[in-house]
C-alpha positions as CSV (number, residue, x, y, z in Angstrom):
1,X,187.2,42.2,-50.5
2,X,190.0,41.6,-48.1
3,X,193.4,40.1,-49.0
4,X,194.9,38.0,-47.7
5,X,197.9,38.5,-45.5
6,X,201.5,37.4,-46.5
7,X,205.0,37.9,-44.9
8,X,206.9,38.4,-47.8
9,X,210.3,38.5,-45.5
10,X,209.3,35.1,-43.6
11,X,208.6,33.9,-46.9
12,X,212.3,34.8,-48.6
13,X,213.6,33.6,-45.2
14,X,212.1,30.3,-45.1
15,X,213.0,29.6,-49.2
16,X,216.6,30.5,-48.0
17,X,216.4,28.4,-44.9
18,X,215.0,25.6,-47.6
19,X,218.6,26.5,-50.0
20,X,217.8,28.5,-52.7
21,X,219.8,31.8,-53.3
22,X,218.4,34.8,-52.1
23,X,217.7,36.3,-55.3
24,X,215.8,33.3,-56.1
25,X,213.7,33.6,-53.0
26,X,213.3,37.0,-53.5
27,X,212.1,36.9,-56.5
28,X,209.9,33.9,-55.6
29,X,208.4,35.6,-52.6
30,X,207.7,39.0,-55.1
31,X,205.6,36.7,-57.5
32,X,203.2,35.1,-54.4
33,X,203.0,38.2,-53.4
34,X,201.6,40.0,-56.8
35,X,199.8,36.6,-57.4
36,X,197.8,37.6,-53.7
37,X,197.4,41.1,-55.1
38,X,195.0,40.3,-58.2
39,X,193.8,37.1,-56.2
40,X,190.0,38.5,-54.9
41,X,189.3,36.2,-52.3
42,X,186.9,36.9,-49.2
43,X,188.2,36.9,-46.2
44,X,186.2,35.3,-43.1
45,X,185.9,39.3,-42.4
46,X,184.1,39.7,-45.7
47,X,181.9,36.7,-45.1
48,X,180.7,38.6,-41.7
49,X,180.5,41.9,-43.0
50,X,178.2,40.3,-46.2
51,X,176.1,38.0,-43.2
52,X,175.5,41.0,-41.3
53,X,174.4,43.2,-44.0
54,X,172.0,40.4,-45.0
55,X,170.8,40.2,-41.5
56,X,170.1,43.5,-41.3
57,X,168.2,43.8,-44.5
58,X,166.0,41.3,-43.6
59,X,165.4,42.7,-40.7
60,X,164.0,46.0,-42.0
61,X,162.2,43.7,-45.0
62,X,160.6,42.1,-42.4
63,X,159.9,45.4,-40.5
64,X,158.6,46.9,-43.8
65,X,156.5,43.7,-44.5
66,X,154.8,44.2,-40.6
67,X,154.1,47.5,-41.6
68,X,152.3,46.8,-45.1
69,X,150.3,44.1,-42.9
70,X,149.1,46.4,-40.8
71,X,148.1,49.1,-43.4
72,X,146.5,46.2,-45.3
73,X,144.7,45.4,-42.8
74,X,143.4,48.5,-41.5
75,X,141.9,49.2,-45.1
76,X,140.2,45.9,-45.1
77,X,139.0,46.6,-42.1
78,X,138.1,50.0,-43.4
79,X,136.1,48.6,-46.7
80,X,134.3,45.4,-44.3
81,X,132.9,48.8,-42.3
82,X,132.1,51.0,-45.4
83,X,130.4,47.4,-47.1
84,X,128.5,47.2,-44.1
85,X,127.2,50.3,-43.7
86,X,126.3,50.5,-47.6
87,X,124.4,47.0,-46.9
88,X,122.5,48.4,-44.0
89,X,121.6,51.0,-46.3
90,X,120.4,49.2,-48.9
91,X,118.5,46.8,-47.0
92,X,116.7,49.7,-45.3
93,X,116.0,51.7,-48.8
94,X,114.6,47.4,-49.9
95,X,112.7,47.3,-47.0
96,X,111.1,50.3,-47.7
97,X,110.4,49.7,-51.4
98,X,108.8,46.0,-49.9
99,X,106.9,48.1,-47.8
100,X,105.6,50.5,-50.3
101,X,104.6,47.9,-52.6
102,X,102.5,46.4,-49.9
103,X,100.9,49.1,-49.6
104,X,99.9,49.8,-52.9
105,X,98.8,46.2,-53.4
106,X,96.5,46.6,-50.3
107,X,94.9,50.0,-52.3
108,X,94.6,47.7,-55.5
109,X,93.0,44.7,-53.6
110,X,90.5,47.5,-52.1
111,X,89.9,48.9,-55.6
112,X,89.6,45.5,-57.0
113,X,87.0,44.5,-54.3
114,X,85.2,47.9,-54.5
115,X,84.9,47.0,-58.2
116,X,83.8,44.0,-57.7
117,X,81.3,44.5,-55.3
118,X,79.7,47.3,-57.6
119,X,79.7,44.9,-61.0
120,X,78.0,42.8,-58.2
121,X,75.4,45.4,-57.3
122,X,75.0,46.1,-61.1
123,X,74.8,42.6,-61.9
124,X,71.8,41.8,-59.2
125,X,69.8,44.8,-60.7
126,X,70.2,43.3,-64.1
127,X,68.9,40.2,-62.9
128,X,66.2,41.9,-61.0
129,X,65.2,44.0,-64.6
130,X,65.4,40.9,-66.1
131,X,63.0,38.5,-63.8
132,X,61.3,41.7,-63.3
133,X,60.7,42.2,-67.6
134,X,59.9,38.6,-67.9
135,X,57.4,38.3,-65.7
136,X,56.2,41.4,-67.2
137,X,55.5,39.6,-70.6
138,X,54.6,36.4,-69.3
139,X,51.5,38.8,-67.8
140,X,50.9,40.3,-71.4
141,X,49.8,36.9,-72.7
């Protein structure tokens, strides 16, 4: 802090001028003077010097703020391109599960219709052997 400026002489001067003795004023002006010593009072100099000191550190927060921005948002933009591509992977590895299944539940539905069709065959010829037996004893008697 600053302190604050005193004429000690004008002071003594202007006590004297007032009447007291000199040694009075003297004295007098020494105990303003000490009391100005211990006194710590800003000056309007100090109240700049703090204002432009605060100015200035916000002025690099704010720079240092810009910069975290834009390194923030590079990395988001970063992970939106990395969840992207990871998407596009996974849909294509889906798709080609989906498209595996289908095929194997085509082969099934051709096995269960080739099944079918043979219990169908095998089913006819039991019905033939049948008809074919029954009319065979209805001839015996």
């Amino acid at each position: 802090m600053g302190q604050v400026a005193f004429d000690t002489q004008e002071f003594v001067e202007t006590l004297e001028n007032a009447g007291l003795p000199k040694e009075q004023a003297k004295a007098i002006s020494i105990a303003v003077r000490k009391s100005h010593e211990v006194a710590d009072v800003a000056t309007k100099r100090d109240l700049e010097d703090v204002r432009k000191d605060m100015v200035a550190r916000f002025e690099k927060n704010e720079a240092q703020i810009a910069d975290v921005r834009k390194d923030l948002s590079a990395e988001i933009a970063d992970v939106r391109k990395d969840m992207a591509a990871r998407f596009e992977k996974n849909e294509a590895q889906i798709q080609a599960r989906f498209e595996k299944t289908d095929a194997q539940i085509a082969l099934i539905r051709k096995d269960v219709e080739h099944i079918a069709t043979g219990l169908l065959l095998k089913l006819g010829s039991v019905i033939v052997l049948t008809i074919g037996a029954a009319t065979a004893i209805l001839k015996f008697f």
